[in-house]
N, C-alpha and C positions, 0 to 999 in steps of 0.2 A: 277509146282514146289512144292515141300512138303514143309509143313506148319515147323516152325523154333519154338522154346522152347526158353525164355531167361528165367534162375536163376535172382536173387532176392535176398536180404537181406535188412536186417531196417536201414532206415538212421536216421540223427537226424530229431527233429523237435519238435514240442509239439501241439496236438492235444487240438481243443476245444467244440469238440462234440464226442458222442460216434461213431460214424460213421466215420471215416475218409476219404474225397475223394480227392486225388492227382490227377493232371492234367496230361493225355496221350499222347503218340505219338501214331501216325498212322505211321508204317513202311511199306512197298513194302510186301504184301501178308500176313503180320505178324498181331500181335492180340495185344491189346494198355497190356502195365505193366506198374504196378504204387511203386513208390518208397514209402516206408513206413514210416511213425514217430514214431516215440519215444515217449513214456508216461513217465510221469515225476514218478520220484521213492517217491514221495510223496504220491502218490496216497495207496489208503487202496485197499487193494483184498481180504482182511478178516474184516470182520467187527461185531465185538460183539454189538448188539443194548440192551445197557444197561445204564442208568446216570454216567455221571463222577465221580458221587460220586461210584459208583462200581467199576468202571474201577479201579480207585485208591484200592481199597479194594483187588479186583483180583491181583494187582500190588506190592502189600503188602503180600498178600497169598502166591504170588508165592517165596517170600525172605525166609519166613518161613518155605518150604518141607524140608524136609532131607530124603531122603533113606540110610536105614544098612541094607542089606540085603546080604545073598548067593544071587547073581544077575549079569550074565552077558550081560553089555551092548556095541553094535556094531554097531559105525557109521556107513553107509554106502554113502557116499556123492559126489552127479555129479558134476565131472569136466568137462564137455563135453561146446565146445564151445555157443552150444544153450545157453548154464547156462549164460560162460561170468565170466570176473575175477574179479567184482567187489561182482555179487550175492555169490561166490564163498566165499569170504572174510567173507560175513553178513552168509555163514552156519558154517564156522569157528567160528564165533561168538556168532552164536544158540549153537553151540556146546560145547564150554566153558560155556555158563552160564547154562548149564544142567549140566556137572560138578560139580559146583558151591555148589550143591546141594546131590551130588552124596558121601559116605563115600569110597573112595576107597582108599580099603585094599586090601591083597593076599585072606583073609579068607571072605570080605565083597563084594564091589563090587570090576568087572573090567571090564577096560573100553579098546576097541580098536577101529582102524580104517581103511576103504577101500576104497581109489580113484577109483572111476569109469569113463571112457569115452567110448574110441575105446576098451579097456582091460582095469579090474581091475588092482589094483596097492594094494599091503599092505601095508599099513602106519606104521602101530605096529601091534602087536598081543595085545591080551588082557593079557598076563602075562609080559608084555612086562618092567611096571611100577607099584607101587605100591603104589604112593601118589598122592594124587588130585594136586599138585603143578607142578608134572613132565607130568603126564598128559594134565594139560592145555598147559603148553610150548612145548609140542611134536604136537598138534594140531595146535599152533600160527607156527611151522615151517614149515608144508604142503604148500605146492608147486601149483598152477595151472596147470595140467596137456593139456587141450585140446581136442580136436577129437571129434570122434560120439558118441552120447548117444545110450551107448549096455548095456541098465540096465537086461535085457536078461543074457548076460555073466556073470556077475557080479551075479546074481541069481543061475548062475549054476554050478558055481566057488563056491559058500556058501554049495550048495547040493552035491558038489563032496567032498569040504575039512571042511564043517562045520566053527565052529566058531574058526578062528586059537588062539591059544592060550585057550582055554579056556575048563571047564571042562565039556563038552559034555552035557548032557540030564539030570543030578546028580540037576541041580541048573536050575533056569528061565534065559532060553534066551530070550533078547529084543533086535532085531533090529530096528533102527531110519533111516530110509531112506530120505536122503534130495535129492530131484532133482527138477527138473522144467514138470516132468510126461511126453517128448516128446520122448519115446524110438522109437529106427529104429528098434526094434526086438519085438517080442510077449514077455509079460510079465507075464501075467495071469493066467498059468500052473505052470512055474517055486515059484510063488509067491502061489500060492496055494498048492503046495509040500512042500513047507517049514511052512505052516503054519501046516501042516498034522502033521510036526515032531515037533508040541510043541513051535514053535518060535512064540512071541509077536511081530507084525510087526505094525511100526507107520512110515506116511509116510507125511513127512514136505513138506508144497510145498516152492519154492524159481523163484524169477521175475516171469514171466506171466503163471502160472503152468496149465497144463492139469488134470482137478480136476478127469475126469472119471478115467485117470491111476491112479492119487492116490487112489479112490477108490477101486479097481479092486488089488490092490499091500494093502490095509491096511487089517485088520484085523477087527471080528465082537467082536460088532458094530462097524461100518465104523466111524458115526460120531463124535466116541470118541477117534478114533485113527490117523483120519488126521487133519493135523497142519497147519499153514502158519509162516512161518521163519521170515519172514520180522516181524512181531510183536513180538519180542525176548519173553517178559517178559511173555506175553498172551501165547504164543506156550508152553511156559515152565509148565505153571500153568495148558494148559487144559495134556500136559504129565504127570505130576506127578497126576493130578486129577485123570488119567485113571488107573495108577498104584496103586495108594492108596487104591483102592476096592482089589485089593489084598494083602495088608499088607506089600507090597515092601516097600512103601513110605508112611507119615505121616507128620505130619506139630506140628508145637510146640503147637500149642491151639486143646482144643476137641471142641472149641468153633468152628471151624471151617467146615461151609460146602458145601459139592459138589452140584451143581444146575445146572437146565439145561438154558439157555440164546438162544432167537435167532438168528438167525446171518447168515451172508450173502457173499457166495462169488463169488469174480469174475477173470474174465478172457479173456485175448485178442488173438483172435482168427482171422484168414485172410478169408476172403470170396473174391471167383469169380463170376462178376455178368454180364451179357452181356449190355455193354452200348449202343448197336448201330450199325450203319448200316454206312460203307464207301465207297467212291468207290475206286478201285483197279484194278490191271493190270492184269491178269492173258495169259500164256501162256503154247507152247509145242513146241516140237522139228519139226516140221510145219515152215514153215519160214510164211504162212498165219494165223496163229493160234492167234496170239496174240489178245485180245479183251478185253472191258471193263467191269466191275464187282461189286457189291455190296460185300463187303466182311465185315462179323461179328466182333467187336473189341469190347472185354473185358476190365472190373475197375476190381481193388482188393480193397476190405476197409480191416479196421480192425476192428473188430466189439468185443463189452463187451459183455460178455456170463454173469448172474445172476445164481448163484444156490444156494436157500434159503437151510438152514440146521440148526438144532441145534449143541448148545455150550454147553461140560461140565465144568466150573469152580470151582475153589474151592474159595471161599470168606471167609475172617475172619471178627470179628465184629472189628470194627474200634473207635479210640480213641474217634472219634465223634460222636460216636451213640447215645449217651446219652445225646446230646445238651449243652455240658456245658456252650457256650460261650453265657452271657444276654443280651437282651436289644437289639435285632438286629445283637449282635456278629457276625461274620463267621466262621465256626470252620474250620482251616487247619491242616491236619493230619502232621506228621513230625517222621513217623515210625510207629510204631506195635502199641507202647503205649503212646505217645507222641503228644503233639498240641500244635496250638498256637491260639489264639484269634485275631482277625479283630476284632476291637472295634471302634463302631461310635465316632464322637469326642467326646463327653459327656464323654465317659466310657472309654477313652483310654488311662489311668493311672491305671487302676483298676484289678487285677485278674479276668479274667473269663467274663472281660465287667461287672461287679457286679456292682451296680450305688452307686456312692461317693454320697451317699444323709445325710450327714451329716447336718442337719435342726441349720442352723445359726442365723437364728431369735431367737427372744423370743418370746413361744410360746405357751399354756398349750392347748394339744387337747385331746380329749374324743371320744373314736372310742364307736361308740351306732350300738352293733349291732343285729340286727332281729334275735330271739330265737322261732317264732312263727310257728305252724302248718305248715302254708301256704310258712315258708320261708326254710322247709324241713333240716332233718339234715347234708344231705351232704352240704348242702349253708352255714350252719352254720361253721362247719370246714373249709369249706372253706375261712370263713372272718377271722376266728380267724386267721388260715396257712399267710393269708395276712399280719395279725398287728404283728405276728412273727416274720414275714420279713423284715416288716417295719422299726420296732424297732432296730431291728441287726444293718440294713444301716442307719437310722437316729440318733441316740442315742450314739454317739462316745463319745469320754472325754470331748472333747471340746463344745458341744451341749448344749446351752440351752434352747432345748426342754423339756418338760415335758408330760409324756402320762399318760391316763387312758382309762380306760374297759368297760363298762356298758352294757348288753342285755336289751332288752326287749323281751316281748308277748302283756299279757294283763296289767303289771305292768312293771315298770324299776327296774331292781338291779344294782348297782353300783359295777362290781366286783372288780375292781382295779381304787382305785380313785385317781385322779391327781397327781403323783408328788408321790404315797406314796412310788415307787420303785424306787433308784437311781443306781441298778445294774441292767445292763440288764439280765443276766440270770436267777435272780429272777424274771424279770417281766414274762420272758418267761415261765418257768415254772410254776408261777401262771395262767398261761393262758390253762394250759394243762389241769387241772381242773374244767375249765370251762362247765357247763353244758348243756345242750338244755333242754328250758322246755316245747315247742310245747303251745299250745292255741289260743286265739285269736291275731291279727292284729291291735293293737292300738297304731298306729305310732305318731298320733295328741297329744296323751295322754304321751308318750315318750318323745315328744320334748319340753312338756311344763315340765315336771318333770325334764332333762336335763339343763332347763331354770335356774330352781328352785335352783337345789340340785346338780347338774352334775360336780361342779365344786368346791366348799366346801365354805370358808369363801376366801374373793377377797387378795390378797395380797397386794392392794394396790389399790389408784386410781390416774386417770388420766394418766400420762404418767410411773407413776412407775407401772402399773399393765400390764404384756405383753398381748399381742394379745390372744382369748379365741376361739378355735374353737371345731365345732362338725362335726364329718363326719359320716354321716349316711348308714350303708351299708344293704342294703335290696333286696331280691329280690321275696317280696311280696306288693301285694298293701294292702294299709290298709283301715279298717275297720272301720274308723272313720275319722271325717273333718279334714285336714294339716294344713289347708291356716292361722288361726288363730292362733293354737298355733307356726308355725310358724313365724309370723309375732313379737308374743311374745320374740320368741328365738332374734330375730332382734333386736329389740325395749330393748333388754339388751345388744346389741351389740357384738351377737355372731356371729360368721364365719357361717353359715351353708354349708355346704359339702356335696354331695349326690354319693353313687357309687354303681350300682346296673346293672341288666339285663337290655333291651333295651325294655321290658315290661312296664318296672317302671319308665321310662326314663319323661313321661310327669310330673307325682308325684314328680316326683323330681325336675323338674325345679321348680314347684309351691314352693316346700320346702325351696327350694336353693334360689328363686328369678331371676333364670336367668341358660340357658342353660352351660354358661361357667362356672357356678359350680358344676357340673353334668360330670360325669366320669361313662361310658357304659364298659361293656365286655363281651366278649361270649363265656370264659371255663375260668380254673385254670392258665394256660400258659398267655392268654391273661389278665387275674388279676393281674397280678405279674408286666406288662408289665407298670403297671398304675402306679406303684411307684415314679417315675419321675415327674409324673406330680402333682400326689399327693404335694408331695414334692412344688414343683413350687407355687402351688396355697395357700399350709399352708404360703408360706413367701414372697406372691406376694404386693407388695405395691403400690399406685397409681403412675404413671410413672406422670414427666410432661409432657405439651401439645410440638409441634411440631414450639417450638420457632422462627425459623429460616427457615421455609418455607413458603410460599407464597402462598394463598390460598382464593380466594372468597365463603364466606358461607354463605349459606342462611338456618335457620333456619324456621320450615313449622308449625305451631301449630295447635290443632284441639283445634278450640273453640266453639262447638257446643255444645247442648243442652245435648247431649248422655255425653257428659265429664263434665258439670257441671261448677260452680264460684271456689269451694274448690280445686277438681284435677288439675282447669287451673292454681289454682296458685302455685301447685305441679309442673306442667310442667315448669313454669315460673322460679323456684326455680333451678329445673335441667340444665338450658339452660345457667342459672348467672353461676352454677357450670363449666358447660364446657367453657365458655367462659372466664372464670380467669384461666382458662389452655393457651390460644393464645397472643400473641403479637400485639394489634390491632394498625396498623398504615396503614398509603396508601401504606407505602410499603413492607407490611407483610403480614397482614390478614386484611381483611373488613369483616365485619359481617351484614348481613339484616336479618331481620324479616318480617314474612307474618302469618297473624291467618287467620284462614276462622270459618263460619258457617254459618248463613244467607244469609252471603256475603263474598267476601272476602278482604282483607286490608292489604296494604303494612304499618306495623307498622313505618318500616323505611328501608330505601335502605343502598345498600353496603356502598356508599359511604358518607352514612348522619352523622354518627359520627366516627371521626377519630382516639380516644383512647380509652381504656376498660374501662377506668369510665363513660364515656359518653356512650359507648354500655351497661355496666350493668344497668345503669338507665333508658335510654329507655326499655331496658325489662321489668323491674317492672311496666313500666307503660303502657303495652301493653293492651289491650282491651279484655273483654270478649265479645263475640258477640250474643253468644246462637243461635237459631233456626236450623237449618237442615243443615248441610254441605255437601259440593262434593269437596273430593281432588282431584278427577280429573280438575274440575273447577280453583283448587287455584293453582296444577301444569300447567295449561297452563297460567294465569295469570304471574305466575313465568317465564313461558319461553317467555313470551312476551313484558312485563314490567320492570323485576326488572333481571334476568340474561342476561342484554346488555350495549350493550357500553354507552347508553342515561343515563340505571338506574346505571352505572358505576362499571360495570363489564370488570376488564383489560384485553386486551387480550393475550395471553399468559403466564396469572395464570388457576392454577389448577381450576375446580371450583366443587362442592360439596351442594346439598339440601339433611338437613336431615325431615324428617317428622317422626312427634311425633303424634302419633292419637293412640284412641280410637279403631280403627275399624271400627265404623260409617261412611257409605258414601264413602268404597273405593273403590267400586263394578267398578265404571266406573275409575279409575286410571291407569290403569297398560298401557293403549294405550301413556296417557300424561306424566307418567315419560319413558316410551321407547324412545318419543321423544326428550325428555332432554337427555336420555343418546346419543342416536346420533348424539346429537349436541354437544356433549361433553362434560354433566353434570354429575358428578355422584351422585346417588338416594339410601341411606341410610332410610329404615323403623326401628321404634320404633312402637311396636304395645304392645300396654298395655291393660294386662285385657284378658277375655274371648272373645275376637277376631276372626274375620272370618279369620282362619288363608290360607283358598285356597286361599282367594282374597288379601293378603297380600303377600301371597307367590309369586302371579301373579301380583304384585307390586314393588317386592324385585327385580324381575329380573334374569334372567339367572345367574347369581353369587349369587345369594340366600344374597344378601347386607338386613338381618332383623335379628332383635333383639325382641323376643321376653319375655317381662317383665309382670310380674304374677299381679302387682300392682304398681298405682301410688307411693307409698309409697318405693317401690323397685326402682325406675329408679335412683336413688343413686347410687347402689351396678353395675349400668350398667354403671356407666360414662367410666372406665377403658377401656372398651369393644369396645365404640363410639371414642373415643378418637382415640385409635388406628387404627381404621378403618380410620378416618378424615386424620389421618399422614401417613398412607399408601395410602389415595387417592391424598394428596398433593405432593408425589412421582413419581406420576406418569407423562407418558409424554402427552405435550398438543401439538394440531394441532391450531395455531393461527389464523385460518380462524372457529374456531368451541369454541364458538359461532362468530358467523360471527360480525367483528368489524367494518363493514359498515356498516350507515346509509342509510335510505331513496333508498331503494331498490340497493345499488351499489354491487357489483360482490367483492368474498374478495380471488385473488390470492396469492398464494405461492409462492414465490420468493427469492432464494438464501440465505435460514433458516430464511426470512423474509415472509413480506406480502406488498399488496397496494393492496388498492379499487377502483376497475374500478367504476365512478360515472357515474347516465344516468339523465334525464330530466333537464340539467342546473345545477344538482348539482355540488358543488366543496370541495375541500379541504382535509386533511389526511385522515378520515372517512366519506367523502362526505356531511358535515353538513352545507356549505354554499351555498350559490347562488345568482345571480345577485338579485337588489332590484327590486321591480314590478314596478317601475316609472323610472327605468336607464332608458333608453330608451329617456325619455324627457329629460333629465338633462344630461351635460357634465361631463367628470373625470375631478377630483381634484374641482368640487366646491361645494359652500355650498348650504343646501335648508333648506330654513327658513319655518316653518309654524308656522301659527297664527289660534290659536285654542281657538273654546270660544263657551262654552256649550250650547248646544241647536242649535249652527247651522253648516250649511255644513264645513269642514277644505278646505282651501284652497291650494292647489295642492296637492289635491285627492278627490277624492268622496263618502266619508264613513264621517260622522256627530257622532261627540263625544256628547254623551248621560249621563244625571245626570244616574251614576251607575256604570261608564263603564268607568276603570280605564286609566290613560296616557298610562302606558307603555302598555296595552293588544292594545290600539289605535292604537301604532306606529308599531306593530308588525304586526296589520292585515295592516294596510297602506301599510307598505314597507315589504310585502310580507314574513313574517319571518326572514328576514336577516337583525334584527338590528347590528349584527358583522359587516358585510361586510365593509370595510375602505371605499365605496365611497357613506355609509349613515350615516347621522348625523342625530340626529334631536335638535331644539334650539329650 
């Protein structure tokens, strides 16, 4: 029996691999067919691999062509059922917005059209209309025609009668051929003769195109002249790109240009593949013939074919090229020439994201900045370009801010001193004059002249003289010692400020006193970027402490020998300071203290005094200890002695050690605060002074919890800093088995947002702190047991002898086994 043929067509579905495999029948002597799916019309089969930020740009490009030209142009476009009446619609659709674009006139362009399937069909001629308006509406009323794709006929129909309407050879013929490239006829002769007589031939693919016909049917270069429909605005943009090298077409900007883009397209194509082996019946006109058989059965996939090709677009420059929107903006284009700004919330009142830094404090600062050699002239422009800017956004009507100017080298000039400029334009333009004088790097010498003179006669004192700061902008190091005069600039109670390259970054923490006055950048863009925080820090004022949270603190002192009697009472000074920031009660915050050095000592436990006057005096009277310390040593003391339930640490408050050291002796730490933090402490460093800072850093911890301060005498200007960190760690959430709120070895389960203490050896009670007495045993519940106790000899009902030295209550305790609590021990 001969072998049998079934046809085929695509049903629905939606594929989820490139491959498609549909499941077969085995028929009587037949070969398996697979019914086909459907690809979702989402999908891209052109694909331009460029940023969105282009794509928009191209998108844009494409609004702005316009052709005037002597130019006739002639749809060509498949109606054949391969197409389908919906691709049909989307070439209608290419075809108006090329329109769009198109000036047609009798004397400029004109534009016709020919349905092609089984036979062309004339839609118009090209003289048919004379305004782009009736044009598009004669296109929007074409018809779906049907039938086979005879892009063949339709080719030889063009070489028999030319372009109907239109004025022959006199003017540029451009044909636009839109089909889906699956002709039943050869195409490749006929499309090659017309190209012989002068026609521009571009060829659109539409739904799953056969890219080799398009090629084969377009025009050289190929790559410039075949499209894909389904990307309306993209097909349009890389047309008029190809036209515009000939003067057809132009676009409103010269700013605008053609580039080549990669790009990538695709196509779905049927393969037949042999799947196998079945058996089947085969026979003959034999009545004994008939016999059993392996007979061969075929899959069909559909498979994506890839062909990599370049793209010519044409791009214009975009409203946002130029960055305008500050401060993190987003710039969204909204036309040719038109945007609009994404402004973080800070800046999202503001034109442009520009930062409302109008400086509300009162506040007199002095921008000192490096004029030296070493701080080069473009650095220099560059700070001046800053306080520019500054000034513009800080310095509104309302501001009682006041700026001044100062450089240095080897000496300081005061170019614009405090307050002498109440218009900004004036200030600004005095700044424009400002000179660079190259020399030496004497910043120490700077700061203490700034000390001096930087700021003129005080306008007052005490609370009627505002706030005086310096902000130092350098991005060289200098050439003489900081740390003193420095300390000077402080010690008159100026702001110091530092904002320089990330070179200078140590220098300036010394200057500043502390990293959080210290402002890094690493070009002009990210300079400007600093304004904000600038800002922040000229009008930042001490916050209060964290009133209303609950919080176990252990402060960590280094009292060794490396720190000294003088600095410890530096430390000691700091600690009163933070601690008139808390709320100290049982049930707010507890505060302990622990000094180490020779040894170490629990000054006082969390739970020893229960208001801030009673914790501020115990501080004061903390101990110096001197000799060699190990914080490693005085943090495991802390995790064993004073953060637990015994030294009266609650559980289910936050809990928080900060440590204030020297540096000295922290080589062996970083094992025993890891262990606190996994019990659920967290470990705050203060590292003052010329400090080993690896081993601090391997102290701090994975979250880098350190502070490092230049000098005892700075830890002041640090409280702000700790403070916040302490209220951000009393935020945080707690696991109430960490630290573990059992005693005496009990187990501390979690239990329905609660906890309980599994207790072991006899113990009992909520945190397992009681136990039967070590005499129950003789004695009945509910009575009493009298002993008679008298010095120097045995007690009678026990056997331990009260000894001249050896206090009542320590007696009764070891008698009856620890549990003087327990209700069924008394003693009389």
């Amino acid at each position: 029996m001969a072998q049998r043929s079934l046809q085929h067509r695509s049903g629905a579905g939606r594929p989820e691999q490139n491959h498609i495999n549909m499941p077969s029948f085995l028929l009587l002597e037949a070969i398996c067919i697979v019914l086909f799916a459907g690809v979702p019309p989402s999908l891209l089969l052109q694909e331009v691999h460029v940023s969105k930020e282009t794509i928009g740009k191209i998108s844009v490009a494409s609004k702005m062509m316009w052709c005037s030209a002597a130019v006739d142009v002639l749809f060509l476009m498949d109606g054949s059922h391969s197409v389908g009446k919906g691709s049909f619609e989307r070439s209608k659709h290419f075809a108006i917005t090329v329109c769009d674009a198109l000036d047609i006139k009798p004397r400029k362009v004109r534009v016709g059209a020919i349905q092609f399937s089984s036979a062309p069909r004339l839609e118009f001629p090209l003289d048919a209309f004379s305004t782009q308006q009736e044009v598009k509406a004669e296109i929007k009323r074409m018809v779906f025609k049907g039938g086979r794709t005879e892009t063949s006929l339709a080719l030889k129909y063009l070489l028999r009668k030319g372009f109907p309407g239109g004025r022959n050879a006199s003017v540029p013929q451009v044909l636009i051929i839109v089909t889906d490239g699956r002709s039943q006829g050869h195409v490749a002769l006929p499309a090659k003769q017309l190209k012989q007589r002068g026609v521009t031939v571009f060829t659109v693919g539409i739904r799953f195109p056969r890219w080799e016909e398009l090629h084969s049917l377009a025009s050289e270069p190929r790559e410039r002249h075949v499209l894909m429909a389904e990307q309306v605005e993209d097909a349009a943009n890389g047309l008029f790109s190809t036209l515009s090298g000939s003067a057809i077409c132009t676009t409103t900007s010269p700013d605008c240009k053609v580039q080549p883009h990669p790009c990538e397209r695709k196509t779905l194509e049927t393969v037949r593949e042999l799947a196998g082996l079945a058996p089947c019946w085969r026979g003959s006109r034999s009545t004994d013939a008939v016999l059993a058989a392996l007979c061969p059965f075929s899959s069909w996939k559909r498979v994506f074919f890839t062909h990599p090709t370049t793209c010519y677009r044409t791009s214009c420059p975009g409203p946002c090229d130029s960055q305008p929107c500050q401060n993190g903006g987003t710039c969204v284009p909204e036309g040719p020439d038109r945007y609009r700004c994404l402004c973080p919330p800070a800046f999202g009142g503001e034109a442009n994201c520009a930062p409302n830094l109008s400086l509300e404090c009162r506040v007199d600062v002095l921008f000192l900045l490096a004029s030296s050699a070493d701080a080069t002239p473009e650095g220099f422009q560059w700070a001046k370009a800053f306080v520019k800017r500054f000034v513009r956004a800080a310095l509104t009507g309302d501001s009682r801010a006041r700026v001044g100017v100062a450089r240095y080298g080897a000496e300081l000039t005061v170019a614009v001193p405090v307050g002498e400029y109440q218009d900004v334009p004036d200030l600004v333009r005095s700044l424009d004059s400002l000179p660079f004088d190259g020399g030496a790097t004497l910043t120490g010498r700077a700061l203490r002249q700034a000390a001096e003179r930087g700021f003129g006669s005080a306008p007052g004192t005490g609370l009627d003289r505002p706030r005086r700061a310096v902000v130092l902008m350098t991005e060289a190091r200098s050439q003489d010692e900081v740390a003193g005069p420095a300390g000077f600039a402080r010690a008159r109670e100026l702001l110091l400020l530092g904002m320089g390259s990330e070179d200078v970054r140590a220098e300036l923490e010394v200057i500043t006193g502390g990293p959080e006055r210290v402002l890094t950048y690493t070009g002009p863009r990210d300079l400007f970027d600093q304004i904000p925080k600038l800002q922040g820090k000229l009008c930042s004022r001490p916050r209060p402490g964290c009133q209303a949270q609950s919080l176990d603190l252990v402060f960590m002192l280094d009292a060794s020998v490396s720190v000294g009697p003088e600095n410890f009472a530096q430390m000691q000074s700091f600690v009163r300071s933070c601690a008139l920031r808390f709320d100290v009660n049982p049930d707010v915050t507890q505060i302990g203290l622990v000094v180490y050095g020779g040894l170490v000592q629990t000054a006082f436990g969390l739970d020893t005094h229960l208001s801030r006057a009673a914790v501020l005096r115990a501080l004061s009277q903390a101990p110096y200890l001197g000799g060699v310390g190990s914080a490693g040593t005085a943090l495991l003391h802390i995790y064993d002695k004073v953060m637990t339930v015994q030294g009266g640490a609650r559980p289910g408050v936050p809990k928080a050690v900060v440590v204030v050291t020297g540096g000295s002796g922290v080589e062996d730490a970083a094992v025993p605060a890891q262990k606190l933090r996994e019990n659920g402490v967290s470990v705050l460093v203060v590292g003052v002074g010329p400090v080993l800072r690896e081993a601090l850093r391997r102290l701090a911890g994975p979250r880098d919890a350190l502070i490092h301060v230049a000098t005892y005498a700075d830890l002041s200007h640090h409280q702000d800093a700790l403070i916040e960190w302490m209220c951000r760690e009393a935020k945080q959430p707690v696991n109430l088995c960490k630290p573990s709120p059992c005693m005496n070895e009990g187990a501390c389960v979690l239990h329905s947002g609660s906890y309980r203490c599994e207790c072991q050896g006899g113990w009992e009670g909520p945190h397992c702190e009681n136990r039967e007495c070590g005499i129950s045993s003789h004695i009945g519940a509910g009575r009493v047991v009298s002993v008679l106790l008298f010095p120097g000899t045995v007690a009678k009902g026990g056997s331990r002898a009260l000894t001249e030295g050896v206090s009542l209550r320590s007696f009764i305790r070891q008698t009856f086994s620890g549990c003087p609590l327990h209700p069924r021990c008394h003693a009389g």
